[in-house]
C-alpha positions, 0 to 999 in steps of 0.5 A, a space after each residue: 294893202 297897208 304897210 306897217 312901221 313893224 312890217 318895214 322895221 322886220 324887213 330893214 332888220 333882215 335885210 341887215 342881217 342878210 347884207 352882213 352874212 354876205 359880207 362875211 361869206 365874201 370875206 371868208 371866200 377871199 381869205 381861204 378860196 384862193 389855190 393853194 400857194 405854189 411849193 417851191 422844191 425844196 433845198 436837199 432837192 437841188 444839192 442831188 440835182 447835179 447828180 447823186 454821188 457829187 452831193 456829198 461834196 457840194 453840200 460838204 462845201 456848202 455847210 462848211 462855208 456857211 456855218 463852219 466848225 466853231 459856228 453856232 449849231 442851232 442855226 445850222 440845224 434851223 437851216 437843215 430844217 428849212 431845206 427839207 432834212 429831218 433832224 434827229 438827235 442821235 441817242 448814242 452820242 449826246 450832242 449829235 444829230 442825223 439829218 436825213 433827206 430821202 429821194 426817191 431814185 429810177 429802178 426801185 432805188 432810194 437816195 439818202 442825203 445825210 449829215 452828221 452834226 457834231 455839236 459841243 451843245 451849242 457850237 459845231 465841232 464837226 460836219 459828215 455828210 454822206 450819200 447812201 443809195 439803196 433799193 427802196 422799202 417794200 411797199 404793201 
């Protein structure tokens, strides 16, 4: 059997082209095969640790040490963000926002974190946090 230039020129090019849909599997495996990252817990998370009805104090003290009335409000509400609340801005008063962080609590209870932020639309002129422990929403 006699082996031809376009027979050996055929296998060189699919041996390329098999060599090159290995190398981009293996490199999409490694890009998105890997577990997903770990979640750390989240920042609202750990003001509640120490228990429900003391939150509201610690993250009082907190926001007002780090960004406290005068500071900028986008910063403050960037780090609301980052903590795990959910900012809104209230409808019924320009310039003020709810951020909310809802836990779930043992016996059909639910613990809202909120915090009222006062802004003149860029600096803060008043910080509210409050906690409000209710029964959870029915579910269906």
């Amino acid at each position: 059997m006699k082996i031809t230039a376009d027979a050996l020129r055929t296998f060189r090019n699919a041996t390329l082209v098999g060599a090159m849909l290995v190398s981009g599997l293996a490199a999409y495996a490694s890009t998105n095969g890997n577990p997903p990252p770990v979640r750390m817990p989240n920042e609202a998370a750990r003001h509640m640790a120490g228990g429900v009805m003391a939150a509201e104090q610690r993250l009082g003290r907190e926001l007002a040490a780090h960004h406290p009335v005068g500071s900028d409000a986008n910063s403050l509400l960037s780090r609301l963000s980052r903590e795990g609340f959910e900012c809104m801005p209230d409808l019924a008063r320009p310039g003020s926002y709810e951020c909310v962080f809802v836990r779930p609590l043992a016996f059909s209870r639910v613990a809202r974190l909120e915090t009222r932020v006062d802004t003149d639309g860029l600096r803060v002129t008043g910080l509210r946090p409050a906690v409000i422990v209710q029964p959870a929403p029915a579910t269906l």
